[in-house]
C-alpha positions in Angstrom: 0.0 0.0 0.0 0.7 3.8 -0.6 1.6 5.5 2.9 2.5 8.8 3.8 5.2 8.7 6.5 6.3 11.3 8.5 9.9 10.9 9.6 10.5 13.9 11.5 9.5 18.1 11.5 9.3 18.8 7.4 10.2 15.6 6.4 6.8 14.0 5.2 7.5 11.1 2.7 5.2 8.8 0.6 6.7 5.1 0.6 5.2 1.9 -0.6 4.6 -0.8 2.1 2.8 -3.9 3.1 -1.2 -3.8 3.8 -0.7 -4.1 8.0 -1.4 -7.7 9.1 -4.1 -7.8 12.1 -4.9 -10.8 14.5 -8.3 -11.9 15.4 -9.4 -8.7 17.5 -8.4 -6.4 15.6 -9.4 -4.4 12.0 -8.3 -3.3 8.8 -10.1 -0.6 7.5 -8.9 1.1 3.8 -9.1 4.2 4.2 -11.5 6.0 2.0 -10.8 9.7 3.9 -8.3 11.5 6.0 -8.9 15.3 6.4 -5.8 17.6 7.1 -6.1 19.1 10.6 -4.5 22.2 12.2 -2.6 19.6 14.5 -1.3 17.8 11.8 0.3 20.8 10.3 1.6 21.9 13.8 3.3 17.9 14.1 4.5 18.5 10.0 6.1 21.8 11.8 7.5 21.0 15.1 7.1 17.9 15.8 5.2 15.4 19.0 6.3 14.4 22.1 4.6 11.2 21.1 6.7 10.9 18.3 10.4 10.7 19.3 13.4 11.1 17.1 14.1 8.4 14.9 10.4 6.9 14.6 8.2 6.9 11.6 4.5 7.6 11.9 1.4 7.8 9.7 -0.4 11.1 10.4 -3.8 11.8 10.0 -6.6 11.2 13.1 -9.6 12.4 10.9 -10.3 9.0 9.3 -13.2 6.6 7.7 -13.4 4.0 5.5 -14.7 0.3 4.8 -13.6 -2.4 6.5 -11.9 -4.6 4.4 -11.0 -7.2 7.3 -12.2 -8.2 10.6 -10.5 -10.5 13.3 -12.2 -13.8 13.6 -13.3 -12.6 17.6 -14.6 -9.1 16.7 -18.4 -9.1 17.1 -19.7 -6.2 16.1 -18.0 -5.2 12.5 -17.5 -7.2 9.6 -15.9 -6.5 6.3 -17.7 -4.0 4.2 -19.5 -2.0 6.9 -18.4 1.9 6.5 -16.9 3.4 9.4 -15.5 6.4 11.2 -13.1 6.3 13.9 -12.6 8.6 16.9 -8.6 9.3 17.0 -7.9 9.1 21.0 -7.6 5.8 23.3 -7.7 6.4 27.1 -6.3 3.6 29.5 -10.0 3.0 30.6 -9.1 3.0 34.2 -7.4 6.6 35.4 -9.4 9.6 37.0 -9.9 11.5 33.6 -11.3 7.6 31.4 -13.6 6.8 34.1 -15.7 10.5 34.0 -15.8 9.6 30.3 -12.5 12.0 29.3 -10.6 9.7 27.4 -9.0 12.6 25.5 -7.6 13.5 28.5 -5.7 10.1 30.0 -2.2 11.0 30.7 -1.5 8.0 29.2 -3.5 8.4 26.2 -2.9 6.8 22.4 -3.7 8.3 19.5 -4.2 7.4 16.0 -1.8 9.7 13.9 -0.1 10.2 16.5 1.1 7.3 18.4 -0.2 5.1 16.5 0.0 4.7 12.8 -2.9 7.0 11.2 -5.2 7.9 8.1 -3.0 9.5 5.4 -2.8 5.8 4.2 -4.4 2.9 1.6 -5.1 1.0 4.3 -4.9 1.8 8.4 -5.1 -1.6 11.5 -7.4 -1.0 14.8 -5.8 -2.6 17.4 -8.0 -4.1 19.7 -7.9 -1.5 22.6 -9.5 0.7 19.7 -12.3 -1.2 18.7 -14.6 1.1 20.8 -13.6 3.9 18.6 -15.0 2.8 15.9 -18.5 4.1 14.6 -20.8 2.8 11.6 -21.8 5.2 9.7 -25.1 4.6 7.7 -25.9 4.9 4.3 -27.2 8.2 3.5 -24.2 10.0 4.6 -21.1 10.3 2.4 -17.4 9.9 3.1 -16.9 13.0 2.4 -19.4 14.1 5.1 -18.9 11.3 7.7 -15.0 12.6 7.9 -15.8 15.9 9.6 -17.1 14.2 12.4 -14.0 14.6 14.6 -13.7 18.0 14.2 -17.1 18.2 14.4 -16.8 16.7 17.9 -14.0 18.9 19.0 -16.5 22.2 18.7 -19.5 20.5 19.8 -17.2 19.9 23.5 -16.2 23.7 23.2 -20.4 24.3 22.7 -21.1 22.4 25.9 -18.2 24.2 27.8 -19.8 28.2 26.8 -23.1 27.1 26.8 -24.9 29.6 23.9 -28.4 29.8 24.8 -31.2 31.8 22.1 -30.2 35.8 21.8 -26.5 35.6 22.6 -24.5 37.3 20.2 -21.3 34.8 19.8 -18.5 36.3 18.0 -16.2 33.5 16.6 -12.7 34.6 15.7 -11.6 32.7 12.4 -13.2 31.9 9.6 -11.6 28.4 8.7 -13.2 24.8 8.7 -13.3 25.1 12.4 -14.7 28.3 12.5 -17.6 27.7 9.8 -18.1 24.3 12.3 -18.3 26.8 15.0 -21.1 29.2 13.4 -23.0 26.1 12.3 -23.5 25.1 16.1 -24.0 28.2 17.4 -26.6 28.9 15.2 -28.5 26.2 15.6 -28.7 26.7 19.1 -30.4 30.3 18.5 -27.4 32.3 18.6 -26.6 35.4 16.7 -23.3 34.6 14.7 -20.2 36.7 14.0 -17.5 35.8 12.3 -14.1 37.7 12.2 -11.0 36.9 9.8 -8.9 38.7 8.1 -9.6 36.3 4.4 -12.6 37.9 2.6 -12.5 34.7 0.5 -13.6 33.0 3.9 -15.2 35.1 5.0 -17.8 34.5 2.2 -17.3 31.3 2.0 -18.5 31.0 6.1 -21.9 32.8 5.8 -23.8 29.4 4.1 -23.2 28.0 7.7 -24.6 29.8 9.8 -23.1 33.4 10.0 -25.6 36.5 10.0 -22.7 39.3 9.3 -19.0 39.0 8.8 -15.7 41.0 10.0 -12.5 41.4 7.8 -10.5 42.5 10.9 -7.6 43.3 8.6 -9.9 46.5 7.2 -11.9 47.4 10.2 -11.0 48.1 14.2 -12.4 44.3 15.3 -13.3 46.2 19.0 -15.1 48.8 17.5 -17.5 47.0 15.0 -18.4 44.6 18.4 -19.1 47.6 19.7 -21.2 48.9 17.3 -22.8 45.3 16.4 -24.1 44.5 20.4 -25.0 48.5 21.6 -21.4 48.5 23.7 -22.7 45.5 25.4 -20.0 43.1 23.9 -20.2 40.0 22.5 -21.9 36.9 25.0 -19.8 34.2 23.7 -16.3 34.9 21.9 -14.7 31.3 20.2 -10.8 32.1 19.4 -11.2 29.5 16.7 -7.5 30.3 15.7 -4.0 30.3 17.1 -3.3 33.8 17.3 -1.8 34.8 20.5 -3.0 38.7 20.7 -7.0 37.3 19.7 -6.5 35.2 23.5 -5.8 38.5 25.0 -8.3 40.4 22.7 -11.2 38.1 23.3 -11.4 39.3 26.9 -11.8 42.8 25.4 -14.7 41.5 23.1 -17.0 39.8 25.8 -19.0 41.8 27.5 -20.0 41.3 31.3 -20.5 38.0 32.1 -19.6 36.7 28.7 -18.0 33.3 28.1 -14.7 33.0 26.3 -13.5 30.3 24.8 -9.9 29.5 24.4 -9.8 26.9 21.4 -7.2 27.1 19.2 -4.0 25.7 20.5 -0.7 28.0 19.9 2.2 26.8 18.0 5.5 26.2 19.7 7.3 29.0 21.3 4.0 31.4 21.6 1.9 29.4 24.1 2.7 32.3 27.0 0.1 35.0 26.6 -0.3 38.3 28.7 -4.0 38.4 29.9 -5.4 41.5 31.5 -7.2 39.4 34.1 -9.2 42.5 35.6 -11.0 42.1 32.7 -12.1 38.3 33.4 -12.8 40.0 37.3 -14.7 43.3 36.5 -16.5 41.6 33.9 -17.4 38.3 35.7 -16.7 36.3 32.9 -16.2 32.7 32.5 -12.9 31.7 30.6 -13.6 28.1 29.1 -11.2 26.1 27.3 -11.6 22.3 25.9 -9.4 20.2 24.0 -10.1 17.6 21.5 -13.5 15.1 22.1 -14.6 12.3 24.0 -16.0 9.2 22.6 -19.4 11.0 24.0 -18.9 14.1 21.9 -17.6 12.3 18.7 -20.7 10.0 19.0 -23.2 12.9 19.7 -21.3 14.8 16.8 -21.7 11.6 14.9 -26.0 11.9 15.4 -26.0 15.5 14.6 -24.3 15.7 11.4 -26.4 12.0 10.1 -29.6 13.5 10.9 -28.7 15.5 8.3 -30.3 19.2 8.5 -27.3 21.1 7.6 -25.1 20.9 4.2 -21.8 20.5 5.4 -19.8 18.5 2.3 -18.5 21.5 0.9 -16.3 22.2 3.9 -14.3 20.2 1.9 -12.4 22.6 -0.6 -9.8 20.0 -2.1 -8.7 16.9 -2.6 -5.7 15.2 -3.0 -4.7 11.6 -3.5 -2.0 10.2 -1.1 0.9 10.9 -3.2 0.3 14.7 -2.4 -0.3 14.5 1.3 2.5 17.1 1.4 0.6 19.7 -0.8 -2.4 18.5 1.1 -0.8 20.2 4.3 0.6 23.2 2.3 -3.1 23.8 0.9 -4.2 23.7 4.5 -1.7 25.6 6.4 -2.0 28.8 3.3 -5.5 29.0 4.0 -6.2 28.8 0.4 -9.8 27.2 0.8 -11.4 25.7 4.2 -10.6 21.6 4.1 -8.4 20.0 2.7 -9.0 15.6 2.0 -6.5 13.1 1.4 -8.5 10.0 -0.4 -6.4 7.1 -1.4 -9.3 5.7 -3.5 -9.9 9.0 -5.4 -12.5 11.2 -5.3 -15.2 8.6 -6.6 -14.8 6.7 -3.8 -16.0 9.5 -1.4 -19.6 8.5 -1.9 
């Protein structure tokens, strides 16, 4: 098979290699979609402490595909059923695994990660990881069912700031994450506004869900809040970028007793960020902060985009067979269009 590789920070290379073996409790799913995620490109850049020097790993955690093998002893999947599969395996037995926070085991695995991922023909689920591993039913395509995990990761920021009907949430970044951010928010009755400094997605984010738009590049950000909410500020702001001064400006944004959310991770070497906290006092508000999804959230995200009321395929901008899982990240990290799909199988095979 046809496997992207990535042997260390900017050295990504495609090599040909056997189809994994598996035992009887395990799977082999070929892989019909791996999306390109911000952490992905922030591995590509500087590397994992899951990954040490000198080890080779398959990126790519947003993965589904058909199984093409089952272990004689595994019950509840057989070959041919279409699947999606959550990317983080807790121990089952710490603090964080038994509340249901698998994400956050200190001992966690990871597909991509740890363990060998989606930018791939074909991609093994070890036993442990059967759990992980959701059908997903006919009516919904590849091409759909592979934004379920970062689906998942908003719907956990959703639950931590809590938008009820009338707040006015104010989502900073207009990418895939962004758009996935003004499609929840507005479908819990929130009024949506979306600040980047790309007009070209900025356009692109109004069909989900955002009622006006900010290119903060031409316009004082502060001010058009401002202006937008009466001086009240915005209820909800969703730093759906990693941007260190938009941490620090989102305290500005929120009015009194808003809720910020901290989502977007910061690349190496800017994670320390200077926060006016008399802002978070004098306002009252509620700093929230969540990463990655639970099995919980990645199967409620998994309901709420196969029910279906929302057209969310064309999140996905461009695709790119395995071959070109390099350009795939340099696609994704430009900005050039919201997401960007590796498919081994080709784009027929997204159905």
């Amino acid at each position: 098979m046809k496997a992207a590789f990535y042997y260390g920070v900017g050295d990504i290379r495609v090599e040909e290699v056997p189809v994994p073996e598996i035992d009887d409790s395990e799977l082999l799913v070929r892989v019909k979609a791996c999306a390109v995620c911000g952490t992905d490109n922030r591995i590509y850049r500087f590397g994992h402490f899951k990954i040490p020097s000198g080890v080779k790993r398959i990126l790519g955690h947003e993965t589904c595909g058909e199984i093409a093998k089952a272990g004689a002893k595994v019950e509840r999947f057989a070959a041919g059923d279409r699947v999606a599969v959550a990317p983080n395996i807790g121990c089952g037995s710490c603090h964080m695994c038994i509340q249901g926070f698998n994400q956050l085991c200190p001992t966690y695995q990871a597909f991509g990660i740890s363990i060998d991922g989606g930018f791939a023909q074909y991609m093994r689920i070890p036993a442990g990881a059967i759990g992980n591993v959701v059908q997903i039913p006919d009516h919904v395509s590849y091409r759909e069912a592979v934004l379920i995990e970062p689906l998942s990761c908003v719907y956990n920021a959703y639950k931590a700031h809590k938008t009820v009907p009338g707040d006015t949430v104010l989502i900073i970044g207009a990418g895939p994450i962004g758009a996935l951010h003004a499609l929840l928010n507005k479908r819990a009755g929130g009024r949506v506004v979306v600040a980047d400094i790309s007009a070209a997605r900025l356009a692109a984010v109004k069909k989900y869900g955002a009622d006006c738009v900010i290119q903060s590049s031409e316009v004082d950000l502060k001010s058009e809040i401002n202006r937008i909410t009466s001086g009240r500020g915005a209820d909800v702001v969703v730093t759906a970028c990693s941007v260190p001064e938009m941490q620090a400006l989102a305290l500005e944004l929120a009015g009194c007793h808003g809720r910020v959310s901290l989502f977007g991770g910061l690349p190496q070497g800017k994670e320390i960020v200077a926060l006016n906290t008399n802002l978070i006092h004098y306002k009252e508000l509620l700093v929230t902060a969540t990463t990655g999804s639970s099995m919980l959230d990645f199967h409620n995200a998994a309901r709420i985009l196969f029910a279906g009321n929302f057209e969310i395929a064309s999140l996905v901008t461009r695709i790119f067979p395995v071959e070109k899982t390099v350009a795939a990240f340099e696609y994704a990290a430009q900005g050039l269009g919201m997401k960007a799909l590796v498919a081994p199988d080709g784009l027929e095979a997204l159905a």
